[in-house]
C-alpha positions as CSV (number, residue, x, y, z in Angstrom):
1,X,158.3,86.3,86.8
2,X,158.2,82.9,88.3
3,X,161.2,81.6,90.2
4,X,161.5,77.8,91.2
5,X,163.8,76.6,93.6
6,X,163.9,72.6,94.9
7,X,163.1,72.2,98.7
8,X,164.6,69.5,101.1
9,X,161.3,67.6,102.1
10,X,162.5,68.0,105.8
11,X,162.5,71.7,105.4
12,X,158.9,71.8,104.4
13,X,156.8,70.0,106.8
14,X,153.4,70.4,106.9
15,X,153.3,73.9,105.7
16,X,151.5,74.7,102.3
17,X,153.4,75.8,99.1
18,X,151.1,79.0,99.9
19,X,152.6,80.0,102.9
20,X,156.2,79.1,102.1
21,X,155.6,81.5,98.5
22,X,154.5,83.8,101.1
23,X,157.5,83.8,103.7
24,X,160.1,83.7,100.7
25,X,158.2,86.6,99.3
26,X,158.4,88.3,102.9
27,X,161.7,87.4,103.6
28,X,162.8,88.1,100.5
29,X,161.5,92.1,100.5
30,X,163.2,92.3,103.6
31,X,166.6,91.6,102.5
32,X,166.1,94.1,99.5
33,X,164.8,96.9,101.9
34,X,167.8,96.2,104.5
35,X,170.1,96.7,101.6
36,X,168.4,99.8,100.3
37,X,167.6,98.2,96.9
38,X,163.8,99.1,97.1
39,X,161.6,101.5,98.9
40,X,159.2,101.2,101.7
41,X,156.3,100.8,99.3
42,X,158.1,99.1,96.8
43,X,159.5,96.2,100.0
44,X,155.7,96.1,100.8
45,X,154.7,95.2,97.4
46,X,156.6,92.6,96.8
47,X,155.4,91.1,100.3
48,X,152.0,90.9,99.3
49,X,151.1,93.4,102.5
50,X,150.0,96.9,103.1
51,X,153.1,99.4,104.0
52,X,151.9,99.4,107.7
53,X,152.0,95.5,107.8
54,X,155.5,95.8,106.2
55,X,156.5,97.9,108.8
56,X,155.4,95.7,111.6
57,X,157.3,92.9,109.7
58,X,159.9,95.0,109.4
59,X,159.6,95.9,113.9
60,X,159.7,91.9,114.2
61,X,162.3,91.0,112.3
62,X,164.4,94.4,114.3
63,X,164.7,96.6,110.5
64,X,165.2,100.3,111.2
65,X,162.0,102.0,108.8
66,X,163.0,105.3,109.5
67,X,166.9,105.9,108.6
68,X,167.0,109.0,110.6
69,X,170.2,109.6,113.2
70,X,169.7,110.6,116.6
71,X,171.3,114.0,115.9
72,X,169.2,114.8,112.4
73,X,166.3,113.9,114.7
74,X,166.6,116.4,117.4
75,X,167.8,119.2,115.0
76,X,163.9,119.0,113.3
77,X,162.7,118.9,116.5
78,X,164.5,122.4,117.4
79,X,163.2,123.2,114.1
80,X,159.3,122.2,114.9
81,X,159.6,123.4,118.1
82,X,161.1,126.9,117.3
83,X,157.9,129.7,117.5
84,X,157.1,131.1,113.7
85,X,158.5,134.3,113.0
């Protein structure tokens, strides 16, 4: 699917319509991952990036990857740490 959407002139400088497609793509996978409308993989995808580059994205822009609490984290690390029976 295409979607076109008309640009101030002011707004787009001296960038390419290459990088802009790019940073609307980019920003636009963010917003659906923050929201929890698409996966990891899925956010990365639409980006146009690998799933580690998403997550670096994701570390710039300050997007938790890992919805984990600090409580749920330490009880599986008991549960690593416990010896095997």
């Amino acid at each position: 699917m295409q979607i076109a959407i008309e640009l101030p002139n002011d707004f787009v400088g001296m960038q390419t319509e290459q990088t802009i497609a790019k940073e609307m793509r980019s920003a636009y996978a963010l917003a659906l991952f923050k929201a929890g409308r698409v996966s990891l993989a899925e956010a990365a995808e639409l980006a146009g990036l690998d799933i580690y580059g998403f997550m670096s994205l994701c570390k710039d822009e300050r997007i938790e990857v890992i919805d984990t609490s600090r409580d749920e984290l330490l009880r599986e690390m008991q549960l690593v740490s416990r010896p095997s029976a």
